[in-house]
C-alpha positions as CSV (number, residue, x, y, z in Angstrom):
1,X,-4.4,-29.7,21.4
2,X,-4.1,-27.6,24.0
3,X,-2.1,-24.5,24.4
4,X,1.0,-26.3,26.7
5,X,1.3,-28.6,23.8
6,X,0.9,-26.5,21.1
7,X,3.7,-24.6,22.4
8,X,6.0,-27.4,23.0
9,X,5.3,-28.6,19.3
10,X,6.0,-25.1,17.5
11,X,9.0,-24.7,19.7
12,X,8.1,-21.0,20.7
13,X,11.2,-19.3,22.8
14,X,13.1,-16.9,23.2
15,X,15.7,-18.0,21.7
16,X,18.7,16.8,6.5
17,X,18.6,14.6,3.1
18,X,16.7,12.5,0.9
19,X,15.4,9.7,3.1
20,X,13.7,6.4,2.4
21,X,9.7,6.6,3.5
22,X,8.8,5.3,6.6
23,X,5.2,4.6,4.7
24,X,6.1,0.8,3.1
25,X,2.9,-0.3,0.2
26,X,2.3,-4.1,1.2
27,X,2.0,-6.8,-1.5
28,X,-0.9,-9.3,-2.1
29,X,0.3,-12.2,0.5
30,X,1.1,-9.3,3.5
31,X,4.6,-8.7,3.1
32,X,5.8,-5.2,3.3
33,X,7.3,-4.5,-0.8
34,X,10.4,-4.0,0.7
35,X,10.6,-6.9,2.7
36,X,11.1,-5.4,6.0
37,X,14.4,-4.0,4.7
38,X,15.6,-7.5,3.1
39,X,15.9,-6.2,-0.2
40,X,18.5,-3.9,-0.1
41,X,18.3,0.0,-0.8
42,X,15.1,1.2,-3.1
43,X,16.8,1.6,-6.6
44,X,15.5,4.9,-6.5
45,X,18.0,6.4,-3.6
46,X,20.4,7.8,-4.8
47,X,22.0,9.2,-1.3
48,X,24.9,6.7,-0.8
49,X,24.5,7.3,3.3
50,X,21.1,5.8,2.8
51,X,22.3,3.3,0.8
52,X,25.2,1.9,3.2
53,X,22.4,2.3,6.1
54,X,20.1,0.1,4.2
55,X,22.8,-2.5,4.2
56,X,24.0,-1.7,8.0
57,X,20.4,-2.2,9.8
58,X,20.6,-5.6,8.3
59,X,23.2,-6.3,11.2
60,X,23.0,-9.1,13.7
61,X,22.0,-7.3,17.3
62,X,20.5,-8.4,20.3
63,X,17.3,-9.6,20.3
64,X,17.1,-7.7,17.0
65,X,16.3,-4.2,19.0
66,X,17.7,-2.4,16.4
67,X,19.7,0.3,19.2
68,X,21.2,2.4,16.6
69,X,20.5,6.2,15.9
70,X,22.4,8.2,13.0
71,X,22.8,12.0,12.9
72,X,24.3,13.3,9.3
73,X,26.7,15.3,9.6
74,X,27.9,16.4,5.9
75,X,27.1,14.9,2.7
76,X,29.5,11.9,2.8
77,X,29.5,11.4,6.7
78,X,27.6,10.6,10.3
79,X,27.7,10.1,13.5
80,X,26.4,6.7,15.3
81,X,24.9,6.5,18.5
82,X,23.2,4.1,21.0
83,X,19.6,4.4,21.3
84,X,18.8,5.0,24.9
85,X,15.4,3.9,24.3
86,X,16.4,0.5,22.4
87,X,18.5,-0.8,25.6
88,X,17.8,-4.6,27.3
89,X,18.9,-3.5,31.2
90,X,17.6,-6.1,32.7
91,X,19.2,-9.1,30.8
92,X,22.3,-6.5,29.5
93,X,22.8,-4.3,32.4
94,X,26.0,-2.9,31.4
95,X,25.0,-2.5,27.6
96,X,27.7,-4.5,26.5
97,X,25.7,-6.6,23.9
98,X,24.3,-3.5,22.7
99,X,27.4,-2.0,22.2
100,X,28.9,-5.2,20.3
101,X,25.3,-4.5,18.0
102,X,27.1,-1.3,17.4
103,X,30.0,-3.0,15.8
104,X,28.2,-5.0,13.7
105,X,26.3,-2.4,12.3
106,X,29.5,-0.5,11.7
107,X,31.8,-3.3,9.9
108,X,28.2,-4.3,7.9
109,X,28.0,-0.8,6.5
110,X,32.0,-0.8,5.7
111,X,31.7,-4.2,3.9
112,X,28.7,-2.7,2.0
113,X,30.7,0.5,1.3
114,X,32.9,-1.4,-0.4
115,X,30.2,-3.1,-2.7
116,X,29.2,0.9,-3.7
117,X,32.6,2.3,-4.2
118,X,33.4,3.7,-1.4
119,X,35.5,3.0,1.6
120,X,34.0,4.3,5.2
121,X,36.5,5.5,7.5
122,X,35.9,5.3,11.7
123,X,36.7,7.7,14.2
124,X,35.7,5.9,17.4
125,X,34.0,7.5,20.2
126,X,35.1,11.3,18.4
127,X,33.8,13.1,21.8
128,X,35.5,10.6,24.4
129,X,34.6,7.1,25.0
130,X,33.0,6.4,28.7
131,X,32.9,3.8,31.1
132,X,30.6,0.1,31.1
133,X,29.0,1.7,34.5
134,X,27.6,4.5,32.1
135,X,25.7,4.9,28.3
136,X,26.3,8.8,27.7
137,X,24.9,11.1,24.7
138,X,28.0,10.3,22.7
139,X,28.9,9.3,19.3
140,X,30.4,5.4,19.6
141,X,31.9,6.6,15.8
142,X,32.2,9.2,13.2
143,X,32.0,7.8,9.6
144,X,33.1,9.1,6.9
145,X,32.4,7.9,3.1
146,X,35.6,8.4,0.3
147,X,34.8,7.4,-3.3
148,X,37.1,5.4,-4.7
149,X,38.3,5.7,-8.3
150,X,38.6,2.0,-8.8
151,X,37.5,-0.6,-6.2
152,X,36.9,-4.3,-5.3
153,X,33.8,-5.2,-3.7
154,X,34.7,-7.4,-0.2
155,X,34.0,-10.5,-1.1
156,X,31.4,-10.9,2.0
157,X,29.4,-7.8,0.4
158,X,27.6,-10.5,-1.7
159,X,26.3,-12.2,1.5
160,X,24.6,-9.3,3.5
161,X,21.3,-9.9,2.2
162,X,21.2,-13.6,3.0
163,X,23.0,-13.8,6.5
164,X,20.7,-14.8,9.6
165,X,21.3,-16.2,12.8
166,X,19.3,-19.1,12.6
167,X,17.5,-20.9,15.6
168,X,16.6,-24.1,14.2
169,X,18.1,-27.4,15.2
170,X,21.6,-28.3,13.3
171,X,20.8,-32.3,12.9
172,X,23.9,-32.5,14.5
173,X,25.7,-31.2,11.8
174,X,29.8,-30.9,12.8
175,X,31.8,-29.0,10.8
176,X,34.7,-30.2,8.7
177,X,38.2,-30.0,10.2
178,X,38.6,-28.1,6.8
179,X,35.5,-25.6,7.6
180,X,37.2,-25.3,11.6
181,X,40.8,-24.4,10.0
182,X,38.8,-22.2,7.7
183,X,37.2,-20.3,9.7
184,X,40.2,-19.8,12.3
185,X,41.9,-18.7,9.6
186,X,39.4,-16.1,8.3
187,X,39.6,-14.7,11.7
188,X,43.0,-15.0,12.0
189,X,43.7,-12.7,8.9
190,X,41.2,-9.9,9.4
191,X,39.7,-10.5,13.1
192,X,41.0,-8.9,16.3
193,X,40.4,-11.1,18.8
194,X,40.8,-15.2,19.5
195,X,38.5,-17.8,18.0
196,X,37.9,-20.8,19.7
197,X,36.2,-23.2,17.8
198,X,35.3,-26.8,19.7
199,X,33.3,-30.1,18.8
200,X,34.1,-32.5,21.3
201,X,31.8,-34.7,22.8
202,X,32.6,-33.5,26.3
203,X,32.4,-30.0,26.0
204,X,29.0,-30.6,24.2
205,X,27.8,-32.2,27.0
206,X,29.2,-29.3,29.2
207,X,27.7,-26.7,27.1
208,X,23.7,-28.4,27.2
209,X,24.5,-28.4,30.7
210,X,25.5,-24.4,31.2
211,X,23.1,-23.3,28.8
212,X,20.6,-24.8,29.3
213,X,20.9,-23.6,33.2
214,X,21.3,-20.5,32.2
215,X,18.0,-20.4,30.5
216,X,16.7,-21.1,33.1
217,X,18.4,-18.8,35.2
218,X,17.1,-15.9,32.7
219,X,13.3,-16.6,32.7
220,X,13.3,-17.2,36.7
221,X,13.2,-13.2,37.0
222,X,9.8,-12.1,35.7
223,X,11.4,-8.9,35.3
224,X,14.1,-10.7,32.5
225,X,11.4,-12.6,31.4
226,X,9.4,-10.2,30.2
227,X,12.0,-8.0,29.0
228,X,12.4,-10.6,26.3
229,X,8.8,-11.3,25.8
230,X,8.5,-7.4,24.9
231,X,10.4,-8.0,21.8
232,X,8.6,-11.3,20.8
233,X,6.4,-10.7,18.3
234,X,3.6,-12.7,18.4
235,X,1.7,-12.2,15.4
236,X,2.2,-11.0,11.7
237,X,0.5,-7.5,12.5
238,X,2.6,-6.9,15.6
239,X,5.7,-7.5,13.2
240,X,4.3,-5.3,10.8
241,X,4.0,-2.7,13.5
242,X,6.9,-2.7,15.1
243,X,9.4,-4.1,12.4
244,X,12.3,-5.5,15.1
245,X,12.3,-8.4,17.9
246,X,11.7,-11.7,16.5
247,X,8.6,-14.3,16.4
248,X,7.9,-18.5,15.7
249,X,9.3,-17.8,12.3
250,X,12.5,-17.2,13.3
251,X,12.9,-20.3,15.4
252,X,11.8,-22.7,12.2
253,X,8.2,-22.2,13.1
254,X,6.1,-22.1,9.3
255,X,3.5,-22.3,7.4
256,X,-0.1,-23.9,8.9
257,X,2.3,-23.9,12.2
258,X,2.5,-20.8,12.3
259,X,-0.6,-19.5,11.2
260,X,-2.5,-22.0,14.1
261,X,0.5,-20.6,16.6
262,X,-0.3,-17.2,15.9
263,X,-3.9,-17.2,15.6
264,X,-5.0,-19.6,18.2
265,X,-2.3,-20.4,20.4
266,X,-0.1,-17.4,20.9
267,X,-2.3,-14.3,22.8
268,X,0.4,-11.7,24.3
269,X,-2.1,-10.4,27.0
270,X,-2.4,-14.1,28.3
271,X,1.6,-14.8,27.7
272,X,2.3,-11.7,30.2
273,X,-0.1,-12.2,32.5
274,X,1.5,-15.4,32.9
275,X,4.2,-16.4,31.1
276,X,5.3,-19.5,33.0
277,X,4.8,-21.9,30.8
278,X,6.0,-19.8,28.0
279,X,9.1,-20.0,29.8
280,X,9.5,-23.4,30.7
281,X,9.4,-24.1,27.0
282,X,12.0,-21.4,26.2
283,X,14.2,-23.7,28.1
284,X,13.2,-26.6,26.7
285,X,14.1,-25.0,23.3
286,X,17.3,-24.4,24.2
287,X,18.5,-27.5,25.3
288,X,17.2,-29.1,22.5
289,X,18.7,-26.8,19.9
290,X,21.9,-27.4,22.0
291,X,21.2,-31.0,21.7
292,X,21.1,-30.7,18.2
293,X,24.4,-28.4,17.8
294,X,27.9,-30.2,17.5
295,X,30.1,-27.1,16.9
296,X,30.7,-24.3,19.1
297,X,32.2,-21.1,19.2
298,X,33.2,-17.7,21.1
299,X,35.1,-14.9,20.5
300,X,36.8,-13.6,24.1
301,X,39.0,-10.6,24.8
302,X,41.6,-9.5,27.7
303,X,39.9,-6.1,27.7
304,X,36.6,-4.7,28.2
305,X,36.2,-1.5,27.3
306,X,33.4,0.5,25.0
307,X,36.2,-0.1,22.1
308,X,37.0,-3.6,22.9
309,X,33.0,-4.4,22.6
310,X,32.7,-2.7,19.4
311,X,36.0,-4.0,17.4
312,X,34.3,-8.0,18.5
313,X,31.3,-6.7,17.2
314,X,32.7,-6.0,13.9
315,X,34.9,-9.3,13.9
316,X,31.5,-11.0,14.7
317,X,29.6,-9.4,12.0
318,X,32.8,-10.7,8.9
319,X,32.5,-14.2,10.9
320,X,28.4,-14.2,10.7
321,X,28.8,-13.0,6.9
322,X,31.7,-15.8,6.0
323,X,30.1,-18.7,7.3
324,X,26.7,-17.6,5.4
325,X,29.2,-18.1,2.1
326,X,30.5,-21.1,3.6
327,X,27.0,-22.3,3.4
328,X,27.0,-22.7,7.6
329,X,24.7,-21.3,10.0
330,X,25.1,-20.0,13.5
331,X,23.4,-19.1,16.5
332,X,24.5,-16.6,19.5
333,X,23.7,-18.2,23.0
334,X,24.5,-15.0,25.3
335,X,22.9,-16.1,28.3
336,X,25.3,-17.2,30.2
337,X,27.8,-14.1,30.0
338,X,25.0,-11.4,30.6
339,X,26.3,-9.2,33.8
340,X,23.6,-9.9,36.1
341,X,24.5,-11.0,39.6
342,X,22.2,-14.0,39.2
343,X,24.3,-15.3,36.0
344,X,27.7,-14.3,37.8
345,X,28.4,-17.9,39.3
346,X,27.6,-19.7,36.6
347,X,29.9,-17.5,34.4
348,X,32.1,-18.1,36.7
349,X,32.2,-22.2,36.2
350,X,31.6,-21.8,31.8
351,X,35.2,-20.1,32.5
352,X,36.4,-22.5,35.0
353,X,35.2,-25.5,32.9
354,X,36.6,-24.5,29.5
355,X,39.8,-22.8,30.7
356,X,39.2,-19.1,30.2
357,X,41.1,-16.5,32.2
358,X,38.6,-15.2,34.9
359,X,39.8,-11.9,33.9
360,X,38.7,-12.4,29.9
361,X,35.4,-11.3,28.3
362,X,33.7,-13.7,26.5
363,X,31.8,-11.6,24.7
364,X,30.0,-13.8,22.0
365,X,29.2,-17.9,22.2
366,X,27.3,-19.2,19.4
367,X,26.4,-22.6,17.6
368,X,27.6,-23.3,14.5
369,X,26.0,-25.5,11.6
370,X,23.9,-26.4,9.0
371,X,20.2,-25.9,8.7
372,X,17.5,-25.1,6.2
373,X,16.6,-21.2,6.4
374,X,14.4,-19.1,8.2
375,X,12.3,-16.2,7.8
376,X,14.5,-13.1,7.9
377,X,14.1,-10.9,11.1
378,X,12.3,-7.7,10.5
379,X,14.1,-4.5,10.0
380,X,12.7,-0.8,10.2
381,X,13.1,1.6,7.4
382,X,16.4,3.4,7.6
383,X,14.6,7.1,8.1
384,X,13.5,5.8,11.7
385,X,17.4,5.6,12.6
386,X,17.7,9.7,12.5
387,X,18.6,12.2,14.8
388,X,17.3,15.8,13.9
């Protein structure tokens, strides 16, 4: 089999204190002993800032580039900011997803605050919050940890270490009208901005159209392209190394698959040099996986600011964590409402087609289903987060 059809079968695409050790022993089959942060906090840290960080960096974020950077600032307390180095500009230009991967991070660490005892407090943006046309040296938020004399874990504590954005094909799984009322009310209770959940046959059919275009749109721009091919990682030492992006295994991609993929199929020198082909089946992926999807979902907003991107970020993050103890899965599809000029028209018609002000924000669209599980995404060890 050659490499064009080795890659169409495996479905490759792009879909100040004590601190934990960046140096991580590695068990007999190659896995890191921590399992690149899967297993919580170490039982031996005792810090309860590590500990809420161990939970946090678990966070969905885009491409899983991990932008966050801490700075302690007391013994109970520190400040989050945006890692200028960890940005996507060319797919993300005004850092909007990254900023909504700030959010997450923050409501994962306040759910897992809970789970410890402790309720975290946010001051947003303490020092001013700026503009999308500019990513300043600023905290996004100040958190604060309070011990609580008697608590009640959130309920969606006990999922953090299981919840995934899953890639694979949903068998066309549609969820219940009981699972849709569900999860609109969920959001409805504790979220801050609309839900729109829809399985109809025509806007399926609307959506495989958009997205897939807007694939396509994405990898036509080597520049894009290889934006996201710098965070796929194409081998088991590359995740090792890096700990963050994604690989095969995330799209579904196992076992003898995997191991042929990786070893014989998948060489990142060739892939850059040229990654045409690599693309074209990136697109394919998707509008299979859309294919296979027959609930959507997306979470808009009438403003647009720094705060507005953070806040959907945390509403994502509770809605990720309640459909993983709902037993669902889902999927963000963000192609289509990146910033670029090249997306703008066909953001444009997604909003005409499915009724959404011209002047809202969609700011997350995702699949939603059922599907076995995947390999977790890697995470790095909580000490590489901090600011001296």
């Amino acid at each position: 089999m050659n490499r064009r059809n080795f890659i169409k079968v495996v479905g490759v695409g792009i879909g100040a204190a004590t601190l934990s050790s960046a140096i991580i022993s590695v068990n007999s089959n190659g896995t890191p002993d921590d399992n690149y942060g899967w297993n919580g906090p170490s039982p031996e840290q005792q810090d309860i800032r590590m500990q809420v960080l161990s939970y946090a960096i678990l966070s969905p974020n885009p491409h899983n580039i991990q932008p966050w950077i801490i700075k302690l600032t007391g013994p109970l307390s520190f400040d989050l900011y945006v890692d200028p180095n960890r940005l996507l500009p060319k797919t993300d230009p005004i850092y909007r997803q990254i900023h909504i991967g700030q959010g997450t991070f923050l409501e994962t660490l306040a759910i897992a605050a809970t789970g410890l005892g402790y309720e975290a407090s946010f001051d947003y943006f303490p020092q001013g919050m700026y503009s999308n046309s500019e990513l300043l040296d600023k905290p996004v938020a100040s958190v604060v940890l309070n011990k609580q004399s008697t608590f009640t874990p959130d309920p969606l504590f006990a999922h953090i270490l299981t919840r995934q954005s899953n890639k694979r094909g949903y068998n066309n799984y549609q969820l219940t009208q009981t699972e849709v009322e569900t999860l609109k009310a969920f959001t409805n209770k504790r979220g801050q901005y609309p839900l729109t959940i829809t399985h109809s046959a025509s806007d399926k059919q609307n959506l495989e159209k958009i997205l897939t275009e807007a694939m396509q749109i994405e990898v036509d721009d080597r520049d894009r392209s290889h934006e996201t091919l710098a965070m796929f990682r194409f081998n088991d030492d590359e995740v090792k190394k890096y700990r963050d992006g994604f690989g095969v295994a995330q799209s579904g991609v196992t076992g003898i698959k995997k191991m042929i993929a990786e070893n014989f199929f998948l060489s990142r020198k060739e892939i850059e040099l040229d990654p045409t082909e690599f693309d074209r089946q990136s697109v394919v992926m998707v509008k299979d996986t859309v294919t296979s999807t027959e609930t959507f979902g997306w979470i808009s907003s009438a403003g647009n600011t720094r705060l507005d991107q953070v806040k959907v970020g945390q509403d994502y993050a509770r809605l990720n964590l309640q459909t993983a103890a709902m037993g669902l899965v889902q999927h963000p599809m963000s192609q289509v409402l990146q910033e670029y000029s090249d997306m703008l028209p066909l953001q444009a018609s997604f909003k005409e087609t499915f009724k959404i002000s011209k002047d809202d924000t969609v700011q997350m669209l995702f699949r939603l289903g059922k599907a076995n599980r995947t390999p977790p995404s890697a995470r790095r060890v909580v000490s590489q987060l901090m600011k001296s």
